[in-house]
N, C-alpha and C positions, 0 to 999 in steps of 0.2 A: 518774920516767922510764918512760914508755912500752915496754913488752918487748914483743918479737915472735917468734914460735915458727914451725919450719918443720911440714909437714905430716905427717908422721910424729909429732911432737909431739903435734901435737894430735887424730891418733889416740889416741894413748897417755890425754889428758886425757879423750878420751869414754867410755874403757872404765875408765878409773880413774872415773869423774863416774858411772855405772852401777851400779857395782861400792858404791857410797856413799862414796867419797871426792872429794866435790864440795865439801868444807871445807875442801880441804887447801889449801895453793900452791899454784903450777900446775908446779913443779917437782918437789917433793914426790910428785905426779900421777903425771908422766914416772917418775921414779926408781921409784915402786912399781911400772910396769908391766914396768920393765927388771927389776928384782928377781924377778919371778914371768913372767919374757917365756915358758919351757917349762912354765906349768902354767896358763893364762890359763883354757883350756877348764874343766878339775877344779875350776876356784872359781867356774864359774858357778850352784853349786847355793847357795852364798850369797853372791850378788850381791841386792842391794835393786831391781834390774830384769832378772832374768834372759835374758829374752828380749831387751832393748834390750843389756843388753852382751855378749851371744853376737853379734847384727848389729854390733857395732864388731868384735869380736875379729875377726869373719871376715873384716871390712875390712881389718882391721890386715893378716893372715894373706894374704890377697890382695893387697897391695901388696908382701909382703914378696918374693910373688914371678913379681911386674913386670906383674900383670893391672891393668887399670883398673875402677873401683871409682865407682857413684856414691851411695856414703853422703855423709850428711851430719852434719856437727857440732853439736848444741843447746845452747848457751851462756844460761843462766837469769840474768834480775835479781837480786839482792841484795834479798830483802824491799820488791817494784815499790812498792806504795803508799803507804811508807814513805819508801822512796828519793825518790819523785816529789814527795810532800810537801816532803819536805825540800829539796829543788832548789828549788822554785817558791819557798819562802819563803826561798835563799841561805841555810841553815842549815848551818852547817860539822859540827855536834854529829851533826844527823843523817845528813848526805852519810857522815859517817866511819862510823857503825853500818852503813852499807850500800854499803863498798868504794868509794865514789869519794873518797875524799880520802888513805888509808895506800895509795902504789902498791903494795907488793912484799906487802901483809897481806890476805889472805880473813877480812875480817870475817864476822862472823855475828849480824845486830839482834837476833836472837832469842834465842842461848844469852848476851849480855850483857845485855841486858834481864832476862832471869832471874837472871841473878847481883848486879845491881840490886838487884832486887823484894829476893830473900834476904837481904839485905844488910843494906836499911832498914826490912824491915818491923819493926812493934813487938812483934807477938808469934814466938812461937818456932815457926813454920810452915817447911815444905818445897816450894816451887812448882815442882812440873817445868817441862822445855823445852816440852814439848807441852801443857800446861796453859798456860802463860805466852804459846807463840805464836798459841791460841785467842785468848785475850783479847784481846792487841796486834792483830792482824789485824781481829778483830771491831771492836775498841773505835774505832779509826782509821775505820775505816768508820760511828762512829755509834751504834754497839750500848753499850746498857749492861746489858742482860739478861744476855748472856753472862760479860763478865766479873766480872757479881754474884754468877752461878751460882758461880763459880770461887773469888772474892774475900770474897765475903759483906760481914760488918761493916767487911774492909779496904778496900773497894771505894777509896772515897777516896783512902789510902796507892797505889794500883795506879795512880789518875788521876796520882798526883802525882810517882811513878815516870815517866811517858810527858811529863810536864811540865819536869823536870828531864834527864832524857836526851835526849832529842829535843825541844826547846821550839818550834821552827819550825812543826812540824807536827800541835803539839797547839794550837798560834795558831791556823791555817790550818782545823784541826776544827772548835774553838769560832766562826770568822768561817760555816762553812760548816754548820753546826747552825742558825744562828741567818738564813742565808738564804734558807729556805723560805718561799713566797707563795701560800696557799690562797685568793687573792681572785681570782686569775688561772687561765687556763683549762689554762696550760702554763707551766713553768720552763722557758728555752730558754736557749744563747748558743753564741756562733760562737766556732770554735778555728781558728789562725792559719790553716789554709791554707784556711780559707773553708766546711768541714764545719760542721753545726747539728747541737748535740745538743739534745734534745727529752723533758722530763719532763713527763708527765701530771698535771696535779694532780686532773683529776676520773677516775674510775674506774666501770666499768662493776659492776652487783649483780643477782644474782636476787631479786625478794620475790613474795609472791602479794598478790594485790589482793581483796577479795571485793566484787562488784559485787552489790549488795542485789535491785535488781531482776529481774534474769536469776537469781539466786540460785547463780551461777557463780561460781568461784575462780581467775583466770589465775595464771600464774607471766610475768612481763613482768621485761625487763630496763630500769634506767633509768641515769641518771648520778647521782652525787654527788660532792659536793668532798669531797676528801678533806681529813679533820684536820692540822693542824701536829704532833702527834705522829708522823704519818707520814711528814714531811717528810723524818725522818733518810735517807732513800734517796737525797736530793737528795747529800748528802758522798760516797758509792760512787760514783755516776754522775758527779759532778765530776771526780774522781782517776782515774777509770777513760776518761773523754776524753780527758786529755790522757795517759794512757796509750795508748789509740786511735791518737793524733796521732801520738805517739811511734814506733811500729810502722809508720803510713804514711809520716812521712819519712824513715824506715833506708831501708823497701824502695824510694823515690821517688832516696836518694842512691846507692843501691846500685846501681840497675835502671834506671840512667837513658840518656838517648838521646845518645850523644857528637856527634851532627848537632846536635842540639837546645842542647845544652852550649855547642858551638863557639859556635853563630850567636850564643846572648846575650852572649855572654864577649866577641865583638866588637862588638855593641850597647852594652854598657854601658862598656864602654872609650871610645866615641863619641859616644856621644847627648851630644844637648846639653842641659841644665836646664831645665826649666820650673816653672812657678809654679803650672801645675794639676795636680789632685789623684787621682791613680785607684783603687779599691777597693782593687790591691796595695799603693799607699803608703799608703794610713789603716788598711791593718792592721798594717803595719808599725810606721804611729807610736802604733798602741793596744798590741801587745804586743813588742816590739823584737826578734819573731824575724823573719828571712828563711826561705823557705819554697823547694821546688822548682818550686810550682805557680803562683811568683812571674814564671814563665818560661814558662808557659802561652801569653801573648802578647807576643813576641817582632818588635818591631817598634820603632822610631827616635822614634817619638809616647810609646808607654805606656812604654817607658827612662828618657824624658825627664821622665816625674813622679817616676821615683826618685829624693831626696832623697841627696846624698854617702853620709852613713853606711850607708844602705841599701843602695847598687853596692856600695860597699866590704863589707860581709859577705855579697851574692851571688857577689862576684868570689871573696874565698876558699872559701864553699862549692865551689863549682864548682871550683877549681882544685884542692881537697881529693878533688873525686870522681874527676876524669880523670885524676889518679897512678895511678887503680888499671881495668881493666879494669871494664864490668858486669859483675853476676853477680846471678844469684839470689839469694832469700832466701826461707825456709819460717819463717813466724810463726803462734802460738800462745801466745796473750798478753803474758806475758814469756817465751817462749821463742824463743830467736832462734837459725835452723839455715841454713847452708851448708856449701859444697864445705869443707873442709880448707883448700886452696889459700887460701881469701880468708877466712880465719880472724881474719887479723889486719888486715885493713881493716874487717871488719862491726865488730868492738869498736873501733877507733878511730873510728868514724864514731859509734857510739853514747856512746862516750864525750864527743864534741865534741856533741853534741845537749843531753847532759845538761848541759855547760859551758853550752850556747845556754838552758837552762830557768834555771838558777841568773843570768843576768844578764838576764832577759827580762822583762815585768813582763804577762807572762800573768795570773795570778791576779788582780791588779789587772782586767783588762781582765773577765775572769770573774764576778769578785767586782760589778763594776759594772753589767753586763747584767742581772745577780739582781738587787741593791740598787737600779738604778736610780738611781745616785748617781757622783760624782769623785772616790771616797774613793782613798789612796795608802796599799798597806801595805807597811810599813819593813821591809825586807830585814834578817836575824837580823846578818849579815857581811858585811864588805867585797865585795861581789860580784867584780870584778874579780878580785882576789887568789884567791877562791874556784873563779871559773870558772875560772883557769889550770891548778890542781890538779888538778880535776874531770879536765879535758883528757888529763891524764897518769894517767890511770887505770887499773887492771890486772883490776879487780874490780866492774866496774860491772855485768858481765853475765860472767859462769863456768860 
């Protein structure tokens, strides 16, 4: 079940989330701040951002008494690139390490991943959290340097730890290792709402040249292809797109134009079907999200190529955004900040996104621009059952 907090609450959650109890519940949160609500200031000499939670406290302290206030809330991902992995492949194992599947529990990928590691490894080792979440961060990414440095001779044991807990998105690494293409001039592919990201495979180098006859030495820059060892950049730059993506449609569903909302909502109620095809519905039927930029053009012709299922998950995004007023949004990677006020529509909107990656078949569509191929990869779970969870999420972003 989806919980909603008023704004005083989630004052409370910023200065507790500041202070370092960003692990806790979100009630836990509140309740610590009522607990110490006369000594907020005196604990800001050990707060783990001192500055960032003296500007909530004063928030708080100014609403208490009736000034208007335009702070803003920062609600963080649950381990982003993990999480995202883990959606794209419908991975239940990994959604749960990263809060979208236990509503009322703040997980934490990283202090259970450590308690993993400790667990199975074979020899009698000690892996801290911050050792452990080097590694995992890195390693997700591609890196095998780092968690050797960490791991050494258990390196292995460490992969097989990431394989067993989270197995979605140790699939999705090894498919996304192995799709680098050094014979081409760029790795490219389009993310649903029509953005192109863009991987260099040749790389610009200094050398000197000695030209015999001038008896001169320039320093000239030229190209090379770069190595498939170096491909591994191409798995950051994948997870980090549709993180991209991710960030532009909160603030497209958030920030959007209720003129703009109305008129398609009555288009798509109406148009009538057609049988030709337009760049919005053949992105639709490559990765089965709907988008807001799906509305860009908003006319009785291009409606009319949207496919059923396609109105129908326009019609409820849209009717999902006009319950709630616009509003802002301040992004910074995974960090997602607004007004208090709209606190709890930004995490319900983010949480239904995530629902939209878990039943999407992005990756597919990703995995095939690189590959150059129709390959289909099999979803970990039951998607369905999976997004609905998702949906109700409490902890997707805290």
């Amino acid at each position: 079940m989806f919980n909603e907090y008023n704004p005083m609450q989630y004052l409370a959650i910023d200065i507790a989330n500041y202070f370092g109890h960003d692990k806790m519940e979100y009630e836990d949160r509140i309740e610590w701040v009522k607990k110490n609500i006369d000594d907020l200031e005196l604990l800001s000499t050990i707060a783990d951002e001192p500055y960032l939670y003296m500007k909530a406290v004063n928030a708080l302290r100014q609403t208490q008494q009736g000034q208007e206030v335009g702070h803003t809330v920062a609600l963080d991902a649950i381990c982003s690139g993990l999480q995202i992995m883990s959606a794209v492949m419908g991975c239940k194992a990994g959604c749960t390490l990263t809060g979208l599947v236990l509503p009322n529990k703040r997980t934490d990928a990283y202090t259970l991943l450590t308690q993993s590691m400790n667990e199975h490894m074979d020899e009698d080792i000690e892996i801290s959290r911050a050792e452990a979440k080097s590694a995992v961060m890195k390693g997700f990414y591609g890196s095998v340097k780092v968690p050797k440095e960490i791991f050494g001779d258990l390196l292995p044991q460490f992969f097989e730890t990431l394989e067993r807990e989270c197995p979605g998105a140790y699939e999705l690494l090894e498919l996304l290792r192995n799709a680098w293409n050094p014979d081409v001039d760029i790795n490219s592919w389009a993310l649903p709402d029509g953005h192109q990201a863009v991987v260099p495979v040749t790389t610009t180098i200094e050398t000197k040249v000695h030209v015999e006859e001038l008896r001169y030495t320039p320093v000239v820059r030229v190209q090379v292809i770069e190595s498939t060892e170096k491909g591994v950049s191409l798995i950051s730059n994948v997870v980090h797109s549709i993180d991209a993506y991710v960030l532009r449609t909160l603030i497209r569903r958030c920030n959007y134009s209720p003129r703009k909302l109305n008129d398609a909502l009555k288009y798509l109620k109406t148009a009538y079907i057609s049988n030709e095809e337009s760049v919005q519905s053949r992105r639709y039927e490559e990765t089965n999200i709907v988008d807001m930029t799906m509305l860009d053009e908003v006319d009785i012709r291009t409606m009319a190529t949207y496919p059923p299922a396609m109105r129908a998950a326009l019609i409820r995004m849209i009717e999902m955004s006009l319950k709630h007023k616009p509003f802002e949004i301040i992004t910074i990677h995974d960090s997602f900040a607004c007004s208090p006020v709209n606190c709890n529509q930004m995490r319900r909107v983010y949480a239904d996104i995530m629902g939209d990656l878990v039943e999407s078949t992005i990756i597919d569509d990703i995995l095939n621009q690189l590959y150059q191929s129709d390959a289909v990869v099999e979803k970990r779970d039951n998607v369905q059952e999976l997004a609905t969870i998702v949906r109700q999420s409490n902890y997707g972003i805290s």
